[in-house]
VOTOR-936565 format. One record per residue: residue number from 1; residue in one letter; x, y, z of N, C-alpha, C in turn. Coordinates in pm, whole numbers, plus 50000, padded with zeros to 5 digits. Each point is the difference from the previous one (the first is absolute). Example, Ala and Ser with C-alpha at 12.3 -4.5 7.8 and 13.67 -1.06 7.14 Angstrom:
2
PT   n res   nxx   nyy   nzz  caxx  cayy  cazz   cxx   cyy   czz
PT   1   A 51319 49431 50780 49911 50119 50000 50090 50120 50000
PT   2   S 49965 50105 49928 50082 50119 50006 49923 50109 50073
END
This chain:
308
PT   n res   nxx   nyy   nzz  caxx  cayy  cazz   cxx   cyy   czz
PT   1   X 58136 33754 43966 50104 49972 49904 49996 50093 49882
PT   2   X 49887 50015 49916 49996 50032 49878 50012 50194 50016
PT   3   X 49992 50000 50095 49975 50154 49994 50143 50062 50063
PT   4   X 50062 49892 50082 50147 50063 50018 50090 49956 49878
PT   5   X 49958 49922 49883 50075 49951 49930 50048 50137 49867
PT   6   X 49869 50079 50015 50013 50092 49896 50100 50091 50062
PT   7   X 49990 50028 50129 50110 50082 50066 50108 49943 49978
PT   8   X 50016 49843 50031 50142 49993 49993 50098 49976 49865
PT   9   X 49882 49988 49909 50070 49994 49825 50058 50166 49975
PT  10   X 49876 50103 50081 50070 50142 49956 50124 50031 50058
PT  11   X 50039 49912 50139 50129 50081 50067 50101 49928 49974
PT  12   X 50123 50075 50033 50107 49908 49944 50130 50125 50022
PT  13   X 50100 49942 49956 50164 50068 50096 49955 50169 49900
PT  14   X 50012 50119 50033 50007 50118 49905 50123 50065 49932
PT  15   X 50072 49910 50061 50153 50046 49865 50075 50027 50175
PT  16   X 50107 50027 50023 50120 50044 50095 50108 50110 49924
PT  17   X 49996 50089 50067 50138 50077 49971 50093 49984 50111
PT  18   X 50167 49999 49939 50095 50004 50047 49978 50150 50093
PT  19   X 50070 49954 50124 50031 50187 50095 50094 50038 49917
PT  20   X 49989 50096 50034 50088 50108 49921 50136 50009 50016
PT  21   X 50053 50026 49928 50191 49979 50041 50027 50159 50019
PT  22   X 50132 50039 50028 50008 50113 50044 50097 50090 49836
PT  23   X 49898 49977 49896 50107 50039 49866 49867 50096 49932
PT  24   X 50040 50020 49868 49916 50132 49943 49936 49871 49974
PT  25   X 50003 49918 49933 49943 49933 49950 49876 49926 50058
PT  26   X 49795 50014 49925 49936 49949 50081 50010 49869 50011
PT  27   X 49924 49946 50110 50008 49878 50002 49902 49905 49858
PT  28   X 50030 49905 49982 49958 49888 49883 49877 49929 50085
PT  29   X 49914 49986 49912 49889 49903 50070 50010 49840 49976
PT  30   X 49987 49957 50086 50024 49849 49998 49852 49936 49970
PT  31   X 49982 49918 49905 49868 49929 49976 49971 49891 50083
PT  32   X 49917 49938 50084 49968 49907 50130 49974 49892 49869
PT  33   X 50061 49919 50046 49996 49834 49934 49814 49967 49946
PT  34   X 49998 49960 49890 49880 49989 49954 49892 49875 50102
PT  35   X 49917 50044 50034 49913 49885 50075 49986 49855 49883
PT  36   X 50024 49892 50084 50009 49843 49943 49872 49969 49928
PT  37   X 49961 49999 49911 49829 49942 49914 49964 49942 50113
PT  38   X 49861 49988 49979 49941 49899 50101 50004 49897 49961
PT  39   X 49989 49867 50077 50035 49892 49956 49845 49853 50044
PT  40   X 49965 50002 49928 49862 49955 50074 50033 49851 50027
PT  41   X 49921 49922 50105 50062 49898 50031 49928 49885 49889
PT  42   X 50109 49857 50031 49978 49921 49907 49842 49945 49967
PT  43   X 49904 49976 50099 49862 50027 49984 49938 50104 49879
PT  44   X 50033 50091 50068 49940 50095 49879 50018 49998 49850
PT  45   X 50187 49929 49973 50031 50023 49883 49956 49869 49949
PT  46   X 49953 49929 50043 49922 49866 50019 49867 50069 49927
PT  47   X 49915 50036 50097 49871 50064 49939 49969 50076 49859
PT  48   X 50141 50083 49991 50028 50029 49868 49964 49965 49874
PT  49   X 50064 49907 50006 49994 49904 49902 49903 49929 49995
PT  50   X 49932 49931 50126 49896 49950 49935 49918 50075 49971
PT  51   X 49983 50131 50043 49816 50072 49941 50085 50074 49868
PT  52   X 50087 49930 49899 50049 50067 49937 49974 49878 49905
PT  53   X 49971 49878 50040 49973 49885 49937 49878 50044 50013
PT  54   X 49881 50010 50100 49900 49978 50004 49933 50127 49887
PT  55   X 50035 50071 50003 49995 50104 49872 50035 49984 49876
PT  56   X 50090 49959 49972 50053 49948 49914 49862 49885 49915
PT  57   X 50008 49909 50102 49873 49864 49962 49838 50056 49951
PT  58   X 49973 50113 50110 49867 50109 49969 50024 49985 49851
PT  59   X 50107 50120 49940 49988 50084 49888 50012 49865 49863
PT  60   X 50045 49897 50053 50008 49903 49886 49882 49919 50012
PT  61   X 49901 49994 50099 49856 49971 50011 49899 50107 49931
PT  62   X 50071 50111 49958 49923 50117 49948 49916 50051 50072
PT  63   X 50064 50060 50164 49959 50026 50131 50023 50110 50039
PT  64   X 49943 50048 50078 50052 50129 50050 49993 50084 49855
PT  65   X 49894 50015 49929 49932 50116 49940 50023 50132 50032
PT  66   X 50033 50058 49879 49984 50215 50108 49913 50029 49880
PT  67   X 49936 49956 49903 49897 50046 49908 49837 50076 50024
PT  68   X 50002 49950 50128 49867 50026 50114 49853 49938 49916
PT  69   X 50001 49870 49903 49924 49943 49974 49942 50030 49871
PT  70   X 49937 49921 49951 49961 50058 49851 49883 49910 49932
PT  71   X 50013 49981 49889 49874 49929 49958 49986 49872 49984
PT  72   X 50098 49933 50064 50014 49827 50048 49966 49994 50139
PT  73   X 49955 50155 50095 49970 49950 50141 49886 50124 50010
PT  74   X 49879 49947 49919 49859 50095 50061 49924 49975 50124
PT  75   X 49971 50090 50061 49950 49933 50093 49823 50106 50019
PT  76   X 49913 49958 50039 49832 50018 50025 49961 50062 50141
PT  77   X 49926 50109 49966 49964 50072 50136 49977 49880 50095
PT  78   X 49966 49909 49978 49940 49920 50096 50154 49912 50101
PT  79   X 50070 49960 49885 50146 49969 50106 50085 50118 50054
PT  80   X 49998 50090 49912 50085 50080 50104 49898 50084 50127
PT  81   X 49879 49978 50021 49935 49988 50119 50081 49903 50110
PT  82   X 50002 49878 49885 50006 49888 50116 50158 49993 50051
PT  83   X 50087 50046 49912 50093 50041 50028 50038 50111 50121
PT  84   X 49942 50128 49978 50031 50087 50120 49931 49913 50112
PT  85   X 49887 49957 50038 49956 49946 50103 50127 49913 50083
PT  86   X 50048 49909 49904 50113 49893 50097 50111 50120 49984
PT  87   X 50038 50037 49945 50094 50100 49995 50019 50041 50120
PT  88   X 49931 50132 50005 49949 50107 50090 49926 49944 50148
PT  89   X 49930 49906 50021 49892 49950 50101 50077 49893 50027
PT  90   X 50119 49958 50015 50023 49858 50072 50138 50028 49961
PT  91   X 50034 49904 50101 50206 50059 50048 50027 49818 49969
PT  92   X 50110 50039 49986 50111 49871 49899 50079 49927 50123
PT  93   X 50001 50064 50154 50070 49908 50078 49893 50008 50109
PT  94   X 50020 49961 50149 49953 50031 50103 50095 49961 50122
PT  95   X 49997 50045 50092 50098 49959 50097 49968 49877 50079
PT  96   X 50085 49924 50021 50027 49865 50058 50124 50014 50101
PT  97   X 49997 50005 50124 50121 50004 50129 50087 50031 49947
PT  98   X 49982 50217 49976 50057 50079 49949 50050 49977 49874
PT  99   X 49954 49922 49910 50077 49962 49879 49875 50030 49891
PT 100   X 50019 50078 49913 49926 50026 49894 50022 49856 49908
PT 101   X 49821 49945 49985 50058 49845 49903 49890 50005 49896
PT 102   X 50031 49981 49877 49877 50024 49893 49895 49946 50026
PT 103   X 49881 50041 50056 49888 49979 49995 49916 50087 49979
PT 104   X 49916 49988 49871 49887 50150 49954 49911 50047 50139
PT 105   X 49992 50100 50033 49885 50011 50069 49911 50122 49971
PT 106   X 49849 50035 50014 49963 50113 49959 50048 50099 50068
PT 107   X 49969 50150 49965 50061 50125 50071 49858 50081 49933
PT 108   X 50063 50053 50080 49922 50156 49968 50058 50129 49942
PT 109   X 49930 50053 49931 50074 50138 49910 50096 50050 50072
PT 110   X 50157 49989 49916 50105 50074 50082 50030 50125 49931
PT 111   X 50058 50089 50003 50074 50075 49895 50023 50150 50092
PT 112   X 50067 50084 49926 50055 50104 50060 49921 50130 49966
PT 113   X 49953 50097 50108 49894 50090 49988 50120 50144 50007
PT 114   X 50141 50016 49995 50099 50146 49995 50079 49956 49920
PT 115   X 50076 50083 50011 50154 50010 49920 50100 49919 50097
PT 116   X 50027 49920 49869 50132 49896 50012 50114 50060 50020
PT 117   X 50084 50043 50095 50171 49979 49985 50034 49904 49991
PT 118   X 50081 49990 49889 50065 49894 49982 50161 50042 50044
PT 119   X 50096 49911 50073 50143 49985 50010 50042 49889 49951
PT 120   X 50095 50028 49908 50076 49848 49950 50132 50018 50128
PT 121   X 50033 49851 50003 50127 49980 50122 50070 49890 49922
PT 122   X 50124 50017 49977 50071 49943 49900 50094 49901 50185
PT 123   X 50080 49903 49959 50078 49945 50065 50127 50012 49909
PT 124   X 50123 50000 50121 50137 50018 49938 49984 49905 49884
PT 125   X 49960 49912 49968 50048 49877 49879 49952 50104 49859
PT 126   X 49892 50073 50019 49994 50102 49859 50045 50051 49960
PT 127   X 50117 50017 49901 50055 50145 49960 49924 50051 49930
PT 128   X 50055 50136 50026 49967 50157 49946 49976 49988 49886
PT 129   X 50002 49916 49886 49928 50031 49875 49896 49873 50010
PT 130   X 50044 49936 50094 49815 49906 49969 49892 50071 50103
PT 131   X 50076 50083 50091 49868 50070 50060 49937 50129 49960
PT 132   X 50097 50078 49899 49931 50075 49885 49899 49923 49945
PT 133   X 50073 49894 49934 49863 49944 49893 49854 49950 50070
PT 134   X 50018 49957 50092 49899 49906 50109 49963 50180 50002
PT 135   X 50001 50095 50078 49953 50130 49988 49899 50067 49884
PT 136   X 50111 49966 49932 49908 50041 49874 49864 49875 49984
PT 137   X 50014 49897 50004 49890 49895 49956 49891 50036 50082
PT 138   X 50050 49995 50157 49872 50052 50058 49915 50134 49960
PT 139   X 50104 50142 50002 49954 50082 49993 49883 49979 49863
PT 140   X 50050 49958 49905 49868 49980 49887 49848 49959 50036
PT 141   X 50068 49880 50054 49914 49847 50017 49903 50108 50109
PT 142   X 50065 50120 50082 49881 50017 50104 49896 50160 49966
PT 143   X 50058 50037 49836 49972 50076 49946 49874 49947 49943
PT 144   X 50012 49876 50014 49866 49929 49892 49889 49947 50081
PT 145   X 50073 50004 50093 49879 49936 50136 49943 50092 50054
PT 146   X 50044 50164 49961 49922 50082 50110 49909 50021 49882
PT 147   X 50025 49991 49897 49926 50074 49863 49853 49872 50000
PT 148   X 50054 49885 50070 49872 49902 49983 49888 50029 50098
PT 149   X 50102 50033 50104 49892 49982 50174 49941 50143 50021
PT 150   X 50100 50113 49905 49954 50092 50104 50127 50026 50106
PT 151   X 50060 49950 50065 50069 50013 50098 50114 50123 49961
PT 152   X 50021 50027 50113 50115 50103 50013 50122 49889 50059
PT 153   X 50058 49973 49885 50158 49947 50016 50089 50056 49997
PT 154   X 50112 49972 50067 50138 50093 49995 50135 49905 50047
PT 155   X 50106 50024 49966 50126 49965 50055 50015 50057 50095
PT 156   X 49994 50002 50112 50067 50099 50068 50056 49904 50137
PT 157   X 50089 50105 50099 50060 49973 50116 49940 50037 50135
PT 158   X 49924 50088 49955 49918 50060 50136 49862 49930 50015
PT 159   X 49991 49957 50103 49893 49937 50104 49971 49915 49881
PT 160   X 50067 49890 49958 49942 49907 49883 49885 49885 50123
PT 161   X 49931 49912 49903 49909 49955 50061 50014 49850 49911
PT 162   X 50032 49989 49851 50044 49897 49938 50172 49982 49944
PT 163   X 50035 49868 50100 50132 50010 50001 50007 49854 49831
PT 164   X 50140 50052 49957 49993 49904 49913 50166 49975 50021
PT 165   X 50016 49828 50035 50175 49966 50060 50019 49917 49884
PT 166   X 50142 50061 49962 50082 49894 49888 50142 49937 50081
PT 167   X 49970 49890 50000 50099 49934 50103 50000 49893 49930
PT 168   X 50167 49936 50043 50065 49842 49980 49922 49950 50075
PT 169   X 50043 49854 50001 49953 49921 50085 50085 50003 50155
PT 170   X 50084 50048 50001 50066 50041 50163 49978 50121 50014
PT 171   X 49916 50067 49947 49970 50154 50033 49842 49958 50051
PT 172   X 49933 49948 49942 49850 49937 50001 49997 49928 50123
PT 173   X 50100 49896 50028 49940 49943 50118 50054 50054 50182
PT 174   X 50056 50130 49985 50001 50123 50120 49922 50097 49988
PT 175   X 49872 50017 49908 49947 50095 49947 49899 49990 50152
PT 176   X 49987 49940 50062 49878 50023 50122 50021 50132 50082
PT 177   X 50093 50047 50071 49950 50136 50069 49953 50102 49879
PT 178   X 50057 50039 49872 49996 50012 49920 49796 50050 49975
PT 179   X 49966 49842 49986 49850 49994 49961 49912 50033 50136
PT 180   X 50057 49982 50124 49921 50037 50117 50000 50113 50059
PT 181   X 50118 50122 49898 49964 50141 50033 49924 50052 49893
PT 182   X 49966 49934 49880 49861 50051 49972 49891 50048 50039
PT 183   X 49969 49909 50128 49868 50037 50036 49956 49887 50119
PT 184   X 49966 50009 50098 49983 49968 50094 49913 49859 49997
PT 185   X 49914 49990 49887 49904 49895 49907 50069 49906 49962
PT 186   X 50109 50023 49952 50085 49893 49959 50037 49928 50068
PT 187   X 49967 49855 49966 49966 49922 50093 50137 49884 50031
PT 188   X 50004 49889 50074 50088 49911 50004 49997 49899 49851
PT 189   X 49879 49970 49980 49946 49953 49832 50092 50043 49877
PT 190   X 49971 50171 50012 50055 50033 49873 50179 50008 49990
PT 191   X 50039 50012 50143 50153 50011 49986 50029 49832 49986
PT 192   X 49940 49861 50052 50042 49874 49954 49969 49971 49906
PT 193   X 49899 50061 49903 49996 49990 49906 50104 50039 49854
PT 194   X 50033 50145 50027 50083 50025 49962 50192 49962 49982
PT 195   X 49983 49947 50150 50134 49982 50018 50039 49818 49982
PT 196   X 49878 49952 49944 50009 49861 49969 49978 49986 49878
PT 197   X 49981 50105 49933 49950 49936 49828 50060 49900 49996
PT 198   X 49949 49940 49917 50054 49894 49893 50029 50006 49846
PT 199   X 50112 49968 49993 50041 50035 49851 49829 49991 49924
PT 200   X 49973 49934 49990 49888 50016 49855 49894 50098 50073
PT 201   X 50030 50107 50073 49909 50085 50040 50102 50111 49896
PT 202   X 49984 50069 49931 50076 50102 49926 49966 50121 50026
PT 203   X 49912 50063 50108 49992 50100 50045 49871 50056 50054
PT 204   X 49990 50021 50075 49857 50035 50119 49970 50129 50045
PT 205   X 49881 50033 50030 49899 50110 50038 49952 50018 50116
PT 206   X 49990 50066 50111 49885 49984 50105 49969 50154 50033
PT 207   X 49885 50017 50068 49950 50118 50016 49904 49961 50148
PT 208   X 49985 50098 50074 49937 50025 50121 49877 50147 50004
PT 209   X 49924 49980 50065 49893 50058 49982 50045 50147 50127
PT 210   X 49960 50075 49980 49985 50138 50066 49892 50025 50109
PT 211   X 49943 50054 50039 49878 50007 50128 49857 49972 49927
PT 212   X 49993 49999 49870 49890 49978 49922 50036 49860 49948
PT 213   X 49890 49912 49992 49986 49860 49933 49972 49990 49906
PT 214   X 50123 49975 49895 49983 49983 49857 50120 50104 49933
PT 215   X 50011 50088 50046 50120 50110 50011 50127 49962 50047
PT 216   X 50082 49992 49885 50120 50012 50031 50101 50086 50022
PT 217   X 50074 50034 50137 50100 50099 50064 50150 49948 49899
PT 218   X 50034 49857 50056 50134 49987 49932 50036 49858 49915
PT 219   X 50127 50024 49945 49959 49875 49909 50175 50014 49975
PT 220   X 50082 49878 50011 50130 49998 49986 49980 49849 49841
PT 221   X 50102 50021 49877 49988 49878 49929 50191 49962 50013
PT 222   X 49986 49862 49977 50172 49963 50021 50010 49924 49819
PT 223   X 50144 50101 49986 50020 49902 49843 50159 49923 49986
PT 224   X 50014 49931 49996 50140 49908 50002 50051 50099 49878
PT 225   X 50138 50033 50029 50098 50046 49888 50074 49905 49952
PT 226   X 49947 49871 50028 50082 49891 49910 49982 49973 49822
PT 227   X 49855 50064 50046 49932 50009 49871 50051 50038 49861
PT 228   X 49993 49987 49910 50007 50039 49856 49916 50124 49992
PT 229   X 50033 50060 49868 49893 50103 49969 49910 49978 50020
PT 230   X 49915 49894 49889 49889 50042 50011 49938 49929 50065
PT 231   X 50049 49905 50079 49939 49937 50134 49990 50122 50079
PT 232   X 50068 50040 50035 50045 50150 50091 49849 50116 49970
PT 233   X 50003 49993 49848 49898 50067 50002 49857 49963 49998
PT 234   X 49979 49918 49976 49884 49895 50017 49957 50033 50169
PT 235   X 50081 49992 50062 49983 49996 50161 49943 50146 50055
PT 236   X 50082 50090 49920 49938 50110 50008 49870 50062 49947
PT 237   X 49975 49933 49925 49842 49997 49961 49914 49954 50111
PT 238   X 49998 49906 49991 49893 49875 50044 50015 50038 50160
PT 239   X 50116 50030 50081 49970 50020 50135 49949 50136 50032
PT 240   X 50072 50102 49908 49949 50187 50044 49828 49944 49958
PT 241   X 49978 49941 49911 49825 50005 49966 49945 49949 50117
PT 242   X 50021 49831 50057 49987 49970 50094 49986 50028 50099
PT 243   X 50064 50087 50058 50019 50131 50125 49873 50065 49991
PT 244   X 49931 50037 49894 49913 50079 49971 49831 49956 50036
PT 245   X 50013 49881 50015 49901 49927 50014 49918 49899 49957
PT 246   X 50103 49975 49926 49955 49878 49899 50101 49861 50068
PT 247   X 49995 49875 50060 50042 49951 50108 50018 49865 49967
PT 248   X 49925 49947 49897 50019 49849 49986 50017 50028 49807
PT 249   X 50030 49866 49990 50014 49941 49864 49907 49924 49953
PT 250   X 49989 49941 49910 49859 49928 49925 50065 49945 49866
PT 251   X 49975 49820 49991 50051 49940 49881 49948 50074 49856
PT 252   X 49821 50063 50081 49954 50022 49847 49993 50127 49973
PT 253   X 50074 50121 50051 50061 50098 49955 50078 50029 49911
PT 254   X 49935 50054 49881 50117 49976 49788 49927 50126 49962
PT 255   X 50076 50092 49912 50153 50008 50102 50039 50102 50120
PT 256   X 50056 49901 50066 50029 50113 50153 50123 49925 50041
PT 257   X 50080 50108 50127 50107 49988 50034 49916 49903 50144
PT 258   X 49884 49986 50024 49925 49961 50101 50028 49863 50016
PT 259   X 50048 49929 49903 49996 49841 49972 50112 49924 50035
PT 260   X 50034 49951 50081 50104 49914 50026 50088 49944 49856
PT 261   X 49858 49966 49917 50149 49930 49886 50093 50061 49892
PT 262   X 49981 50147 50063 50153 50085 49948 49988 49996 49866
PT 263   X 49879 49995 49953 49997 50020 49840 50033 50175 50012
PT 264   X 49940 50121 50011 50016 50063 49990 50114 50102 50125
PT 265   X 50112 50082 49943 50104 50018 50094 49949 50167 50049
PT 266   X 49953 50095 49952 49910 50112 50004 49870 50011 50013
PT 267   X 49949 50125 50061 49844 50015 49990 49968 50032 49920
PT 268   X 49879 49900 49984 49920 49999 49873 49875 50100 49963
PT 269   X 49961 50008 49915 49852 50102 49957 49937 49905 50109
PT 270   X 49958 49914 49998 49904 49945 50141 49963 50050 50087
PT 271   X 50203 49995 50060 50013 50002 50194 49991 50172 49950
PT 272   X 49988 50052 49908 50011 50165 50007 49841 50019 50055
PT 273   X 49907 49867 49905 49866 50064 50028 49945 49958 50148
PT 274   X 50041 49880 50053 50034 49967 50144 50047 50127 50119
PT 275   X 50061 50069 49954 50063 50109 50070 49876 50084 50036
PT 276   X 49956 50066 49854 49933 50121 49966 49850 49910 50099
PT 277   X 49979 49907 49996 49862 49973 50083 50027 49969 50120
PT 278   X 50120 49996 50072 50026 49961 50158 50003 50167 50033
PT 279   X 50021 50085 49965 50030 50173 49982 49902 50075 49939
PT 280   X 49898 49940 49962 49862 50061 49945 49923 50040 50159
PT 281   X 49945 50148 49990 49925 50062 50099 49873 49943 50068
PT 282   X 49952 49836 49918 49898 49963 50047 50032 49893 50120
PT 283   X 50114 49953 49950 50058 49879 50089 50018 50095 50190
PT 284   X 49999 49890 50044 50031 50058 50165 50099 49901 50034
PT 285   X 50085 50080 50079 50093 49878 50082 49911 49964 50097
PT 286   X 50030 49836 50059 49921 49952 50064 49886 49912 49967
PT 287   X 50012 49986 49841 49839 49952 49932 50025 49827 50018
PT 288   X 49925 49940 50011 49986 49838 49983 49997 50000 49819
PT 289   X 50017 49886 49997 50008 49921 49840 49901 50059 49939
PT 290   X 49892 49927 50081 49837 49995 49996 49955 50204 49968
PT 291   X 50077 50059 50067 49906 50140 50000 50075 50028 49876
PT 292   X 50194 49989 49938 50007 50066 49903 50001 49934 49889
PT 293   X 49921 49876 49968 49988 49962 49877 49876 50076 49917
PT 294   X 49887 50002 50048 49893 50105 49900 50116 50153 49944
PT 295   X 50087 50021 50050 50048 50145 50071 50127 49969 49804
PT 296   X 50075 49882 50062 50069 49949 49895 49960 49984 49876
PT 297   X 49864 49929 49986 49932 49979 49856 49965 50129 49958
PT 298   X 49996 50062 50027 49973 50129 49940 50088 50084 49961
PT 299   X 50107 49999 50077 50157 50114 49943 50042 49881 49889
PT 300   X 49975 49881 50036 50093 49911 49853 49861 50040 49876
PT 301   X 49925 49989 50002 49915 50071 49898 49996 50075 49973
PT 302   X 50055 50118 50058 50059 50130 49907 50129 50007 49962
PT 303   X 50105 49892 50098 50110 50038 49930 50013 49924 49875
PT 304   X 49879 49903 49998 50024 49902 49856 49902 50063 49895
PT 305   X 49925 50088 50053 49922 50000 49876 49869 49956 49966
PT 306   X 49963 49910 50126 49895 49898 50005 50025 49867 49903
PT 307   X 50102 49941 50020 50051 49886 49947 49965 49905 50106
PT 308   X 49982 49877 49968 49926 49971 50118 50082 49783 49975
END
């Protein structure tokens, strides 16, 4: 779906000229009738509105933060240890008869050892100036993530490997051939997963491992364009980081975009220092809890200072 959708937003009638009459005079060009807006169905404009309420309710809870934390949320080498551990070392769903259903379970060191292509895939419901801006947000947002990890990030179209889909909700739920020419890994799980969200799911991550264990080849994230700004952008945080290897959430993560209760809407100085130690040269993909916590207490002691 999402990848013929960008084709089919670019094509469209190219103008018609009249044949030529038999006079000096050239012929006049006739302009082809303007293509109809898209019209998204009543569901979607449904969804609209509510994550437009549900945003709305955030920012009057004094939610969804972009300050990235400050001196009402300190936090001690010793929690943000304990933090990357559930973070990083244990995944936020597990599969149940093909159905991804929240249950923590441990993991092992994931994260990405090359360079990311990234492709954004817009669906007809985007216009051309919200997929500039969505363009631009990423392009920043992934300016800051290579500067954390190390990684070689890029926008690009050729041989991408991380797909990122902005789709309605009737663009979202045909998105399956779509997610199963990714990559052969991609499983029956991640396309019912995807193609069943549930409204209070506001936008999701998954990634598949490459011929090495712990290494990730590809990684597609899905973001509802029903969204508001900065719901919209919130999503783009928290899932491109996610992708990266950081996999679950944690109540006692302050401040991080890591936390379910949407206090903060951006990444924080935290999840920055979260980053910089899942992407530190000592870590290995593949590590148990157990092997990279000594590994952990020690990069949070230099990145703190020995604050303890």
């Amino acid at each position: 779906m999402a990848a013929g959708l960008c084709a089919l937003a670019a094509c469209g009638p190219m103008g018609l000229r009249n044949s030529p009459v038999p006079t000096a005079r050239p012929a006049v060009p006739v302009a082809a009738p303007a293509a109809p807006p898209f019209q998204p169905s009543e569901t979607s404009r449904a969804l609209r509105d509510f994550y437009g309420r549900i945003q709305q309710n955030y920012l009057t809870q004094g939610l969804l933060r972009v300050d990235g934390g400050g001196p009402d949320t300190p936090f001690t080498e010793r929690q943000l240890v304990e933090n990357f551990i559930r973070i990083a070392l244990f995944e936020e769903f597990t599969n149940v008869g093909n159905q991804l259903v929240r249950r923590e379970t441990e993991t092992r060191l994931h994260r990405w050892d090359g360079p990311i292509r990234m492709k954004l895939e817009f669906g007809d419901s985007v216009p051309a100036a919200q997929r500039a801006k969505d363009t631009q947000a990423v392009s920043g947002y992934v300016d800051r993530l290579a500067r954390l990890t190390g990684l070689s990030i890029t926008l690009t179209s050729k041989n991408p490997n991380y797909f990122v889909y902005f789709v309605n909700e009737d663009e979202r739920m045909t998105i399956g051939p779509a997610l199963r020419s990714i990559s052969p890994d991609v499983d029956l799980t991640a396309v019912n997963t995807v193609q069943n969200m549930p409204r209070s799911t506001l936008c999701l991550v998954f990634a598949v491992d490459g011929p090495v264990d712990g290494v990730y080849a590809k990684a597609a994230s899905v973001i509802r364009t029903e969204h508001p700004d900065l719901l919209r952008l919130s999503c783009i945080h928290e899932e491109l980081a996610q992708g990266l290897g950081l996999p679950n959430d944690s109540p006692a993560a302050r401040p991080s975009i890591f936390n379910d209760d949407e206090e903060f809407g951006l990444l924080t100085t935290h999840d920055e220092f979260l980053l910089r130690m899942l992407y530190d040269p000592r870590m290995r993909p593949g590590m148990t809890a157990t092997q990279a916590r000594p590994i952990a207490q020690q990069i949070a002691r230099e990145l703190l200072g020995g604050e303890s």
